[in-house]
mmCIF file as gemmi writes it, N, C-alpha and C atoms, coordinates in Angstrom:
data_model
loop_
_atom_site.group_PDB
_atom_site.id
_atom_site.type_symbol
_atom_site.label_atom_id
_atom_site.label_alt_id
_atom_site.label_comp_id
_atom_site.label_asym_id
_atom_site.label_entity_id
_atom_site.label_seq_id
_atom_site.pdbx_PDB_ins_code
_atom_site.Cartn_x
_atom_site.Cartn_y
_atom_site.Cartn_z
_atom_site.occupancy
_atom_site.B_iso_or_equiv
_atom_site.pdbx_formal_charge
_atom_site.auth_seq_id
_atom_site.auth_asym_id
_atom_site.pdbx_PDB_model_num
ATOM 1 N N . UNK Axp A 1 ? 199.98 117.013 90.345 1 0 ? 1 A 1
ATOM 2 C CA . UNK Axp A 1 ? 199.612 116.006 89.387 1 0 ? 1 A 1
ATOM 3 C C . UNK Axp A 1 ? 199.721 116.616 87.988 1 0 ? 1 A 1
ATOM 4 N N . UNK Axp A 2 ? 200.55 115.946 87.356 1 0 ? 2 A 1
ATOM 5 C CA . UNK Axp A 2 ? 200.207 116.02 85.525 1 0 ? 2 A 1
ATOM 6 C C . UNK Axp A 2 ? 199.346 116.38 85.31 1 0 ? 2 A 1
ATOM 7 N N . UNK Axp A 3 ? 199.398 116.653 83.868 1 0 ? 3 A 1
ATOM 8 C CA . UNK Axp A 3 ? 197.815 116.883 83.223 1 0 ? 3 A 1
ATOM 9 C C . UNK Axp A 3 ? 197.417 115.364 82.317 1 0 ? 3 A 1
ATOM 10 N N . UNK Axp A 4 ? 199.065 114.776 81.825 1 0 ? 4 A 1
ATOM 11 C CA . UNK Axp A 4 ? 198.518 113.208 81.398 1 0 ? 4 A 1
ATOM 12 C C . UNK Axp A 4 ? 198.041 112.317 82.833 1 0 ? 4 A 1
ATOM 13 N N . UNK Axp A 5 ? 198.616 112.553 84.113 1 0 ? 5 A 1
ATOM 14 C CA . UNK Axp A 5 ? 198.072 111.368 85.323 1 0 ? 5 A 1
ATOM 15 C C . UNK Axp A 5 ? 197.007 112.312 85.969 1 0 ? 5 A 1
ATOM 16 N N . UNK Axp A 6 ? 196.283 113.655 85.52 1 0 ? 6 A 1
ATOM 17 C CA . UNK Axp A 6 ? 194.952 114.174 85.64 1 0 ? 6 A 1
ATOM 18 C C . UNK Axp A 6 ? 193.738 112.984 84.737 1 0 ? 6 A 1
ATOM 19 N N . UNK Axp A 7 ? 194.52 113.083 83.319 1 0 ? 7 A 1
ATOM 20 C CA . UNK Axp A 7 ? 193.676 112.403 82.745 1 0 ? 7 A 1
ATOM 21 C C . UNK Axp A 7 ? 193.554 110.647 82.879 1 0 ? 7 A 1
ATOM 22 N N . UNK Axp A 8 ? 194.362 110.308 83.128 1 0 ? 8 A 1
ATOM 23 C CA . UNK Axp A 8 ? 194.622 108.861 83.237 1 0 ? 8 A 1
ATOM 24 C C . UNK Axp A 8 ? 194.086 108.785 84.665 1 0 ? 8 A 1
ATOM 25 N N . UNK Axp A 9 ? 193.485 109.26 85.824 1 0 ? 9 A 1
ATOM 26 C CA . UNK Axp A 9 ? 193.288 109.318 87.029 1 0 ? 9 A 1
ATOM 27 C C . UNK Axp A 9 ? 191.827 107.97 87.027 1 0 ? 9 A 1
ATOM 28 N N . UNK Axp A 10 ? 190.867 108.676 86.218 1 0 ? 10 A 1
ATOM 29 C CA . UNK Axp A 10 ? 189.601 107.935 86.541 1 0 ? 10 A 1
ATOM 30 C C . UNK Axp A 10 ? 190.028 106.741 85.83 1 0 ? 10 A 1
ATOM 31 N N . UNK Axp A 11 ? 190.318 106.888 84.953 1 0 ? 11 A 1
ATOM 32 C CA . UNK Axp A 11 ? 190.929 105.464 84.357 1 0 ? 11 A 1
ATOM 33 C C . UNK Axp A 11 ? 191.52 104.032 85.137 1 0 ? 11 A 1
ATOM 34 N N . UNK Axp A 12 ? 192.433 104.834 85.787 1 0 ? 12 A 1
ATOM 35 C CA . UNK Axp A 12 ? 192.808 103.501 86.746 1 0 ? 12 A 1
ATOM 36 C C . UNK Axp A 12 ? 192.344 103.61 87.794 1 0 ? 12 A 1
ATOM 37 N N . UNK Axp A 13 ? 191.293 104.282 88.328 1 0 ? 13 A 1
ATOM 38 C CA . UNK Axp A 13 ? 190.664 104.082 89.772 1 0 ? 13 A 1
ATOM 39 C C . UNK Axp A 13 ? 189.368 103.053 88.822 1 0 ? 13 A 1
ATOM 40 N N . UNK Axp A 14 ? 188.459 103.256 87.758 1 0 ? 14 A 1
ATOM 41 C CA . UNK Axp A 14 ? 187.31 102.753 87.231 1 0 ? 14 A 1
ATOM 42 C C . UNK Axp A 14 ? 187.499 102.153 85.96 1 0 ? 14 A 1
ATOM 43 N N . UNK Axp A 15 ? 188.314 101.678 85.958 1 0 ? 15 A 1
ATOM 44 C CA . UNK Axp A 15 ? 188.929 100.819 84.748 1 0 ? 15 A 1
ATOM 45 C C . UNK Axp A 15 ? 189.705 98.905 85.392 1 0 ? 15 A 1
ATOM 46 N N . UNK Axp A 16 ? 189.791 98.28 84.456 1 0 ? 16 A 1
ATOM 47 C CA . UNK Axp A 16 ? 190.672 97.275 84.509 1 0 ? 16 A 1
ATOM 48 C C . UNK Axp A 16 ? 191.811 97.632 83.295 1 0 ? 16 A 1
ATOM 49 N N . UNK Axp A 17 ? 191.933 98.435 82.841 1 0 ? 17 A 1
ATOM 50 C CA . UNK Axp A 17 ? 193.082 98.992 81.681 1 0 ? 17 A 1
ATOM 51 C C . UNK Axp A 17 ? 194.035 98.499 81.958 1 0 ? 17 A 1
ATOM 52 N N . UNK Axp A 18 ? 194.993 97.685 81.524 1 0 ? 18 A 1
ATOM 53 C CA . UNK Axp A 18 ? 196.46 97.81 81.807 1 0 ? 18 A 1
ATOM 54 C C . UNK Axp A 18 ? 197.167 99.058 81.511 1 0 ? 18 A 1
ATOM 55 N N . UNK Axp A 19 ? 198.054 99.341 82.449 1 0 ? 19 A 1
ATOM 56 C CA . UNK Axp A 19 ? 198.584 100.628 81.962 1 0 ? 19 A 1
ATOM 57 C C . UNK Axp A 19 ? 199.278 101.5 80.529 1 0 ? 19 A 1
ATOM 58 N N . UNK Axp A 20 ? 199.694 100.25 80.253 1 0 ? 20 A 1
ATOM 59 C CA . UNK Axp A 20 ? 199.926 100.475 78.673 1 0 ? 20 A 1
ATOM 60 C C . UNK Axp A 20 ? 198.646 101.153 77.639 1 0 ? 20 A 1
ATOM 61 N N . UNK Axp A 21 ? 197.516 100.01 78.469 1 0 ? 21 A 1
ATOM 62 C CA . UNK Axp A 21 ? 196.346 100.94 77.751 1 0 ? 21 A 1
ATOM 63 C C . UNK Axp A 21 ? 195.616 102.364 78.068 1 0 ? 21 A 1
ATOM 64 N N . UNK Axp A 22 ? 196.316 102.534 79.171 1 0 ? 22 A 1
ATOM 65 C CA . UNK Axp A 22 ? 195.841 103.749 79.906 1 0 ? 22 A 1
ATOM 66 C C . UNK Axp A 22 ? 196.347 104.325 79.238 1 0 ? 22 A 1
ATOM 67 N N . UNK Axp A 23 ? 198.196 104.478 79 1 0 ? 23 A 1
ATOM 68 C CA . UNK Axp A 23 ? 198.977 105.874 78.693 1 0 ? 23 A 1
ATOM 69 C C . UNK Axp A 23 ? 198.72 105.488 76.925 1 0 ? 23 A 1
ATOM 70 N N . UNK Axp A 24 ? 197.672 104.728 76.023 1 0 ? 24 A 1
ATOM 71 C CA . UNK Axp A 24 ? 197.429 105.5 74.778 1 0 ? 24 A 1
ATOM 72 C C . UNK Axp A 24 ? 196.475 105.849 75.273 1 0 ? 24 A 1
ATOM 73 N N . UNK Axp A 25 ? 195.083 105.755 75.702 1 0 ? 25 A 1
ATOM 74 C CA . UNK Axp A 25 ? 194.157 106.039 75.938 1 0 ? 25 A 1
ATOM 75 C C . UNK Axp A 25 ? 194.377 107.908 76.227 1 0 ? 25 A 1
ATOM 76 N N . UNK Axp A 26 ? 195.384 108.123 77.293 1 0 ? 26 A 1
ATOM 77 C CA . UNK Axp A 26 ? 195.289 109.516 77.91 1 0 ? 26 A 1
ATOM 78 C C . UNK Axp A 26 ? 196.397 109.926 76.206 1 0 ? 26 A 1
ATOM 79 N N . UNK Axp A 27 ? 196.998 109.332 75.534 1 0 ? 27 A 1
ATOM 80 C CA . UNK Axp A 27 ? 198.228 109.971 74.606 1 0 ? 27 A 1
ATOM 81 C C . UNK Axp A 27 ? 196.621 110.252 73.78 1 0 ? 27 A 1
ATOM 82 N N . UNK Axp A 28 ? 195.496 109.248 73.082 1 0 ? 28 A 1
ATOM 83 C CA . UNK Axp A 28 ? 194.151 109.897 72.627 1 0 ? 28 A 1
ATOM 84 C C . UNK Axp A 28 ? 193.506 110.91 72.897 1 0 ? 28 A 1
ATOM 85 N N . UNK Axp A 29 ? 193.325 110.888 73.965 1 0 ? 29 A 1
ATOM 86 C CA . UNK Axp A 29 ? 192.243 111.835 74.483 1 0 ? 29 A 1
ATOM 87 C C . UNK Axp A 29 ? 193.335 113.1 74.293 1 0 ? 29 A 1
ATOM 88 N N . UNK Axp A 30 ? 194.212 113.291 74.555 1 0 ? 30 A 1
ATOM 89 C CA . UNK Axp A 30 ? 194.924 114.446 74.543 1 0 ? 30 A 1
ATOM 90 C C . UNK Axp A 30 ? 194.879 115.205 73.262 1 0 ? 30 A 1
ATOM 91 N N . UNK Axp A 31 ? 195.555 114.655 71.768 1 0 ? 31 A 1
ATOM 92 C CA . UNK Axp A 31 ? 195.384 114.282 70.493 1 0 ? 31 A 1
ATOM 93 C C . UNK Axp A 31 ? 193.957 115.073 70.259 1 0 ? 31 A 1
ATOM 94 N N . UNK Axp A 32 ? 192.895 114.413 71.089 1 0 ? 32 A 1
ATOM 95 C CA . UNK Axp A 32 ? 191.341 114.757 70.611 1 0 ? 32 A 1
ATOM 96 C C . UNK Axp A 32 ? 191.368 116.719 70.813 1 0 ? 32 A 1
ATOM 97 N N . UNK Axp A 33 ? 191.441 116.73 71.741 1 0 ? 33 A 1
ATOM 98 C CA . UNK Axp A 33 ? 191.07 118.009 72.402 1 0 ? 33 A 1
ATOM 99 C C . UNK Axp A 33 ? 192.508 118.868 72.154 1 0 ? 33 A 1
ATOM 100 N N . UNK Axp A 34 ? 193.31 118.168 71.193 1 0 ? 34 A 1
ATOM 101 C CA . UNK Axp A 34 ? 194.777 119.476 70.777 1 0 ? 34 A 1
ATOM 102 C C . UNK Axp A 34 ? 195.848 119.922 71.722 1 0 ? 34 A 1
ATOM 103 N N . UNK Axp A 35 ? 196.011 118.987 72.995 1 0 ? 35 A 1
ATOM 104 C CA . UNK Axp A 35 ? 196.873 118.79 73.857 1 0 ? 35 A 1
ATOM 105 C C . UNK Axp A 35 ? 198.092 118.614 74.146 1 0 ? 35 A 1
ATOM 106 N N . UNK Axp A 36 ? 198.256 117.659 72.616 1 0 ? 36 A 1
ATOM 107 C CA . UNK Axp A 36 ? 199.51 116.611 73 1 0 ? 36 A 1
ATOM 108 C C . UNK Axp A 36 ? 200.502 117.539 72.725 1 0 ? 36 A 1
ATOM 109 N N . UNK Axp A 37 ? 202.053 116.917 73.867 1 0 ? 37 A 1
ATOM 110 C CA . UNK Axp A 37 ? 202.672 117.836 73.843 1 0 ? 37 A 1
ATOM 111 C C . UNK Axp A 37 ? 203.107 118.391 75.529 1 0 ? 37 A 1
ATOM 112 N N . UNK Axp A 38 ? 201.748 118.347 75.912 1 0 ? 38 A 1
ATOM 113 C CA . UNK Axp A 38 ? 201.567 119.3 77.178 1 0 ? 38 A 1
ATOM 114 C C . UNK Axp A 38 ? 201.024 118.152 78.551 1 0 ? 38 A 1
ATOM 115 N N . UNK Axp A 39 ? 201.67 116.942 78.153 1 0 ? 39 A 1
ATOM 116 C CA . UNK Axp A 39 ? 201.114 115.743 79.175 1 0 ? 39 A 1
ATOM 117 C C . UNK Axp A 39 ? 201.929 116.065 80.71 1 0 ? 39 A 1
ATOM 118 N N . UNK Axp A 40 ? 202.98 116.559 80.596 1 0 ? 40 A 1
ATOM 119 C CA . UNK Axp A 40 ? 204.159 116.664 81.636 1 0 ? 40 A 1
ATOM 120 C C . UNK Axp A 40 ? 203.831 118.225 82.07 1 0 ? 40 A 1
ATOM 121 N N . UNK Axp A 41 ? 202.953 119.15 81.847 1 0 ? 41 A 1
ATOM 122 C CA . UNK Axp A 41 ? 202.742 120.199 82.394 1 0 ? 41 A 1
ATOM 123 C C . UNK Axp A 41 ? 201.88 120.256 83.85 1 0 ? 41 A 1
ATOM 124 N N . UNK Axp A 42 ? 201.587 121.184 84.5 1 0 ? 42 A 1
ATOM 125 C CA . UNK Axp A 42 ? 200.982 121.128 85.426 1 0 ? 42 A 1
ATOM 126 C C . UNK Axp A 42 ? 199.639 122.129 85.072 1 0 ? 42 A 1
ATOM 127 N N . UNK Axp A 43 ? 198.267 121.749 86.01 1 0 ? 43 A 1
ATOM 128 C CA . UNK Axp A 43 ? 197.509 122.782 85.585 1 0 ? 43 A 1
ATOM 129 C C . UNK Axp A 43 ? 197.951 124.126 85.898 1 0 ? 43 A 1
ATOM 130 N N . UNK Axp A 44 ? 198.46 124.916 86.567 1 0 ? 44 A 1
ATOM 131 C CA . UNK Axp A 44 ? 199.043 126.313 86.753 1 0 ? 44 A 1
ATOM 132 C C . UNK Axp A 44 ? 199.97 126.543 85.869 1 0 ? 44 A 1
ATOM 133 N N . UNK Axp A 45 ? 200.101 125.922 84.912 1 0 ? 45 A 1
ATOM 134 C CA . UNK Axp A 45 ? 200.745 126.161 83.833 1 0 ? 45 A 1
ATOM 135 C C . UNK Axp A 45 ? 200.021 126.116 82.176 1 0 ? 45 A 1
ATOM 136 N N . UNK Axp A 46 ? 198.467 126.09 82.444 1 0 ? 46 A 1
ATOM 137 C CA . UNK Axp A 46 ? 198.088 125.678 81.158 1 0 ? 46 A 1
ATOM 138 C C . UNK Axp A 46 ? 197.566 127.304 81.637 1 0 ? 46 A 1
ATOM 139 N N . UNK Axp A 47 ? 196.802 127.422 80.198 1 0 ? 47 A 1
ATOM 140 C CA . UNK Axp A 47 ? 195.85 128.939 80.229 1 0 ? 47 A 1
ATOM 141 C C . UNK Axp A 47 ? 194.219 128.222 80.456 1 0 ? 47 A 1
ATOM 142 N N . UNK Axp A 48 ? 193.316 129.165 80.784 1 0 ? 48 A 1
ATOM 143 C CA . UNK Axp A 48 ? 192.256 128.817 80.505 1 0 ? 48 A 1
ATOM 144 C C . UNK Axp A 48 ? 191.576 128.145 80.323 1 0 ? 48 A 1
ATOM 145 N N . UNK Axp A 49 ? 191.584 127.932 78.313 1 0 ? 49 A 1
ATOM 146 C CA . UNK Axp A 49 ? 191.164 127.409 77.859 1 0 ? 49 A 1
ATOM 147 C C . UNK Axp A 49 ? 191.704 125.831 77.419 1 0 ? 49 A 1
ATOM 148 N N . UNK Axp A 50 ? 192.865 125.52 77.953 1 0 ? 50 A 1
ATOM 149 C CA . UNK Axp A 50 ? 193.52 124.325 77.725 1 0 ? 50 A 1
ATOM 150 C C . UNK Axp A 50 ? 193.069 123.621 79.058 1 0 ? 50 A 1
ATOM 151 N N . UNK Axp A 51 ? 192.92 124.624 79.818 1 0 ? 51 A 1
ATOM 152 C CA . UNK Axp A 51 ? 192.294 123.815 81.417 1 0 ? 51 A 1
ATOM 153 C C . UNK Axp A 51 ? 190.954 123.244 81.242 1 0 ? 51 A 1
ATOM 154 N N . UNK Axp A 52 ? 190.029 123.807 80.111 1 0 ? 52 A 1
ATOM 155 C CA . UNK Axp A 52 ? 188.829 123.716 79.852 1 0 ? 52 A 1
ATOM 156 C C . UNK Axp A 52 ? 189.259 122.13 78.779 1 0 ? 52 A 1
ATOM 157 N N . UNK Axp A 53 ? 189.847 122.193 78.184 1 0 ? 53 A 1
ATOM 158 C CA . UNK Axp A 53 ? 190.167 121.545 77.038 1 0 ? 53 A 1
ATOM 159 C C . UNK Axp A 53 ? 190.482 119.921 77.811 1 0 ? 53 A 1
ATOM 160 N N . UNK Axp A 54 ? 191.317 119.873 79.21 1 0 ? 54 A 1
ATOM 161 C CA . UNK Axp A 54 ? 191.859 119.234 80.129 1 0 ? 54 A 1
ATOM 162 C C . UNK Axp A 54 ? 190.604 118.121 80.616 1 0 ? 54 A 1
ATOM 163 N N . UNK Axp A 55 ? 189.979 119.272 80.893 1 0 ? 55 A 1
ATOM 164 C CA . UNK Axp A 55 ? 188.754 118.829 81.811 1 0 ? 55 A 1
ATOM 165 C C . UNK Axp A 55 ? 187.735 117.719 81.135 1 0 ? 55 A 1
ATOM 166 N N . UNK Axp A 56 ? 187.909 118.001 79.601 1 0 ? 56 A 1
ATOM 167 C CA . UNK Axp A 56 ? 186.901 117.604 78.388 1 0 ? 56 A 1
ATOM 168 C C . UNK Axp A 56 ? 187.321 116.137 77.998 1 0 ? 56 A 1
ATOM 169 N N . UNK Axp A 57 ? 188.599 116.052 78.127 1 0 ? 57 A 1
ATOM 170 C CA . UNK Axp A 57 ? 189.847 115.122 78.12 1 0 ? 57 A 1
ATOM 171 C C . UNK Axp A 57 ? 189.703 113.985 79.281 1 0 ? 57 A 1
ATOM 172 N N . UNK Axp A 58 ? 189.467 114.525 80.272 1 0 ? 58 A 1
ATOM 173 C CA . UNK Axp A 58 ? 189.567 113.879 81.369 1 0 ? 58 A 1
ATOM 174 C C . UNK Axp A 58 ? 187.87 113.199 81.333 1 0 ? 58 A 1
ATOM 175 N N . UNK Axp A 59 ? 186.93 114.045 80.922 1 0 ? 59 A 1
ATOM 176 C CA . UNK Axp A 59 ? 185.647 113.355 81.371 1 0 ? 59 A 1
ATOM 177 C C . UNK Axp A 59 ? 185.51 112.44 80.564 1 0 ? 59 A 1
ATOM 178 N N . UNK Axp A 60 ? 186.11 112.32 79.091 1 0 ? 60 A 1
ATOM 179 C CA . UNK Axp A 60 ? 185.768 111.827 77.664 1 0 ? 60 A 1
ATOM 180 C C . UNK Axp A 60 ? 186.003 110.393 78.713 1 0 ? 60 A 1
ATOM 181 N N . UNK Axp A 61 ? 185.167 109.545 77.67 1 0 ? 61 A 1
ATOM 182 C CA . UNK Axp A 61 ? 184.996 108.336 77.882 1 0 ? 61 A 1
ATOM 183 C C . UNK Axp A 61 ? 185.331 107.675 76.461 1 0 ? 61 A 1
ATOM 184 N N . UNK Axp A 62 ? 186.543 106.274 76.525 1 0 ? 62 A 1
ATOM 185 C CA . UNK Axp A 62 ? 186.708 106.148 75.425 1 0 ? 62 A 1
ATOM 186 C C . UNK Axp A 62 ? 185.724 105.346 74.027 1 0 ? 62 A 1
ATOM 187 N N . UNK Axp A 63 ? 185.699 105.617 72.927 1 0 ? 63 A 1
ATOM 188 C CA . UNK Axp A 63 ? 184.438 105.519 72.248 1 0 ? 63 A 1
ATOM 189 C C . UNK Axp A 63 ? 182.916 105.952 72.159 1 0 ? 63 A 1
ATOM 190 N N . UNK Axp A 64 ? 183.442 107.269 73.168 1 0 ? 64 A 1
ATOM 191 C CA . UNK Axp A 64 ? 181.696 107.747 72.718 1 0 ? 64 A 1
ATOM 192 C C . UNK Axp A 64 ? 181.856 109.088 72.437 1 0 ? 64 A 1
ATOM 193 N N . UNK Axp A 65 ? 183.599 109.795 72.096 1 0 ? 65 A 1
ATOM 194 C CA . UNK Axp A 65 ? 183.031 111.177 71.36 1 0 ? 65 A 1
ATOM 195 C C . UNK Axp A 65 ? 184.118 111.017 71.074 1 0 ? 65 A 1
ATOM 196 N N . UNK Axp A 66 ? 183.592 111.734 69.133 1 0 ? 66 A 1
ATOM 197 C CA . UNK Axp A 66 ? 184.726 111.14 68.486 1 0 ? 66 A 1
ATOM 198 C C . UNK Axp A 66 ? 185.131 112.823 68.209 1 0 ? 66 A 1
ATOM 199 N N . UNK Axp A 67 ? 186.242 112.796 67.279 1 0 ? 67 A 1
ATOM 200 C CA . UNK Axp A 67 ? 187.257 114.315 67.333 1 0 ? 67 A 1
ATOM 201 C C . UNK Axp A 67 ? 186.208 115.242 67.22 1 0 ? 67 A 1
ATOM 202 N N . UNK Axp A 68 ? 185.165 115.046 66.103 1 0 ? 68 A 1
ATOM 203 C CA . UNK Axp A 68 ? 184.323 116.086 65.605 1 0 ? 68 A 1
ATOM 204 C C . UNK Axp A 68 ? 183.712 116.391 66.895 1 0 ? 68 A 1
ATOM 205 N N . UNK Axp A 69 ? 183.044 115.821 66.967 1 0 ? 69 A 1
ATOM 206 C CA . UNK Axp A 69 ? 181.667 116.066 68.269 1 0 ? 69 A 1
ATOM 207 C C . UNK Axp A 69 ? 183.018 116.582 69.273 1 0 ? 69 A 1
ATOM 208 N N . UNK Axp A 70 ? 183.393 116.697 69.866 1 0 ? 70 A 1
ATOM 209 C CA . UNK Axp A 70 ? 184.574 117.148 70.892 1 0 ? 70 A 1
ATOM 210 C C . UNK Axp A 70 ? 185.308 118.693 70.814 1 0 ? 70 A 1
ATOM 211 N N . UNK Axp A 71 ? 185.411 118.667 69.335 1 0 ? 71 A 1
ATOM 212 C CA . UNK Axp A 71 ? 185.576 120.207 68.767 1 0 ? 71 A 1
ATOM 213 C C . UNK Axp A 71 ? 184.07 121.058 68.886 1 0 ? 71 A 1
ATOM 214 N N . UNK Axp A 72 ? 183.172 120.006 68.934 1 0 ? 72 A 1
ATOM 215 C CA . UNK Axp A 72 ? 182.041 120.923 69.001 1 0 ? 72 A 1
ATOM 216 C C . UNK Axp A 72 ? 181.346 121.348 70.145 1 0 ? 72 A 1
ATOM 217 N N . UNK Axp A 73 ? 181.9 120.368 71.071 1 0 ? 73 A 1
ATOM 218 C CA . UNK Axp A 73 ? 181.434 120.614 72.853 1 0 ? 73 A 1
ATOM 219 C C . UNK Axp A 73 ? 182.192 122.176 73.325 1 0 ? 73 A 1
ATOM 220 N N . UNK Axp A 74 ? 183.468 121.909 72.66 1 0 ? 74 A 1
ATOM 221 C CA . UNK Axp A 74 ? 184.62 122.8 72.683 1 0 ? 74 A 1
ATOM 222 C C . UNK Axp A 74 ? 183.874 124.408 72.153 1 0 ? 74 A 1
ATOM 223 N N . UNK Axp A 75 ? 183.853 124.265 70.816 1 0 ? 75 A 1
ATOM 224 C CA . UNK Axp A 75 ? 183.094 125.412 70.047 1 0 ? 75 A 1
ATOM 225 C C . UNK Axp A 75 ? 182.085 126.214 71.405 1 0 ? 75 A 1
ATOM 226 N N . UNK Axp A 76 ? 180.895 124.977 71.38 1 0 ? 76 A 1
ATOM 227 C CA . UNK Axp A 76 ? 179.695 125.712 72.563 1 0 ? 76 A 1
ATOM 228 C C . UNK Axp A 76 ? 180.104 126.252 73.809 1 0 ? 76 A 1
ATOM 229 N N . UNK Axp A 77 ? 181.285 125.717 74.136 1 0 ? 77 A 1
ATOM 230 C CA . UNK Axp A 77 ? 181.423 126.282 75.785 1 0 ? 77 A 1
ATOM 231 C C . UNK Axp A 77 ? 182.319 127.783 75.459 1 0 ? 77 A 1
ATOM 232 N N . UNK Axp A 78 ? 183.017 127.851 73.973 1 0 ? 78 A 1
ATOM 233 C CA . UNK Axp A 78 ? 183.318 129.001 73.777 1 0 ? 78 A 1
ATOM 234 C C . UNK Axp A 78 ? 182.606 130.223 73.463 1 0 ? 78 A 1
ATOM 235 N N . UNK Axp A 79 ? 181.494 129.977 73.045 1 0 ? 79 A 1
ATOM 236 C CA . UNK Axp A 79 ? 180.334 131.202 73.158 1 0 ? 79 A 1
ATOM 237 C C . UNK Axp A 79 ? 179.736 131.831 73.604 1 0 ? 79 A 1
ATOM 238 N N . UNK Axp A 80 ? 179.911 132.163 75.219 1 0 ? 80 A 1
ATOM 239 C CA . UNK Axp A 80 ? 179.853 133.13 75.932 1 0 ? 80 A 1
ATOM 240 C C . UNK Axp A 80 ? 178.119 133.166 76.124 1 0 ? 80 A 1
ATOM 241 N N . UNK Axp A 81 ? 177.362 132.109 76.012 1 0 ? 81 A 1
ATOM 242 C CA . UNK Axp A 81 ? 176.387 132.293 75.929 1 0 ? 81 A 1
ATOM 243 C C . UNK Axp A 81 ? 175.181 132.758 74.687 1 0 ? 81 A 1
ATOM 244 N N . UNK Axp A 82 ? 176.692 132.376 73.229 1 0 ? 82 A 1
ATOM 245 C CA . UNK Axp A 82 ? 175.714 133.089 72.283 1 0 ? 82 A 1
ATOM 246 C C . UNK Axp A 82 ? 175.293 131.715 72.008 1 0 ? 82 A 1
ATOM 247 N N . UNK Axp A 83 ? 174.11 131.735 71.37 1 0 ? 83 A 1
ATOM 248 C CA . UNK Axp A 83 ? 174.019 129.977 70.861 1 0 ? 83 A 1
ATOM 249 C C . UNK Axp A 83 ? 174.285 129.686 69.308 1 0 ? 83 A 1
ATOM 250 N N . UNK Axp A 84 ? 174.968 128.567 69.027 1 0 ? 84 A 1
ATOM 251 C CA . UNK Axp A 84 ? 175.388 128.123 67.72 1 0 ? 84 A 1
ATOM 252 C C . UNK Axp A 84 ? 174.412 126.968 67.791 1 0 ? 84 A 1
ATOM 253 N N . UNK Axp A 85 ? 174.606 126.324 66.357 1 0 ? 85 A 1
ATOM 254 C CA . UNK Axp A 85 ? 173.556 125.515 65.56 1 0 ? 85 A 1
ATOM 255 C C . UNK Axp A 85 ? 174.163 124.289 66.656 1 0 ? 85 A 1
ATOM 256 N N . UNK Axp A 86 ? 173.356 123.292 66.93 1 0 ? 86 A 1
ATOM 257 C CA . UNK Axp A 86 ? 173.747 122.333 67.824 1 0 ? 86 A 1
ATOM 258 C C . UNK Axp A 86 ? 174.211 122.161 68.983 1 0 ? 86 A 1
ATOM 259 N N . UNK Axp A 87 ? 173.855 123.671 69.477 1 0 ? 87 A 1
ATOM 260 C CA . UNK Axp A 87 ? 174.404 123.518 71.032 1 0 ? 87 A 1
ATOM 261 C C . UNK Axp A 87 ? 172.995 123.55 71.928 1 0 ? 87 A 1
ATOM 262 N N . UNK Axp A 88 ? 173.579 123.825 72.808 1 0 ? 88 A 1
ATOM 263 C CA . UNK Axp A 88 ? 172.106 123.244 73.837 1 0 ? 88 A 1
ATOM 264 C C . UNK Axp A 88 ? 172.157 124.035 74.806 1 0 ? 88 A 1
């Protein structure tokens, strides 16, 4: 599986989306988390942190995290446990 029909997955199992709205929806979410580009890759082909980035992509729900807040989920899971201002 893709990493765009990874993300588009819950979408059309828990959605009524037409597909048109699916593939901007997943072309967004991708965009959000610094993806785009990499829709036609496979996960054994991303690194790491783009798998992490994938995953963030895939859970996002559309309209409830916008670029900022998303860079910042991003930021916290990169800190190894140190804590930054707003993480949890």
């Amino acid at each position: 599986m893709t990493l765009a029909e990874n993300v588009a997955l819950p979408l059309h199992e828990y959605s009524t989306l037409s597909r048109e709205e699916i593939d901007m929806a997943v072309r967004i979410k991708l965009q959000m988390v610094e993806l785009e580009g990499f829709e036609e890759r496979y996960p054994s082909e991303l690194s790491g942190g783009m798998r992490k980035r994938a995953a963030l992509a895939r859970a996002m729900r559309m309209n409830v995290l916008t670029p900022e807040e998303a860079r910042a989920v991003l930021r916290c899971s990169e800190t190894n446990g140190r804590t930054w201002s707003g993480c949890k």
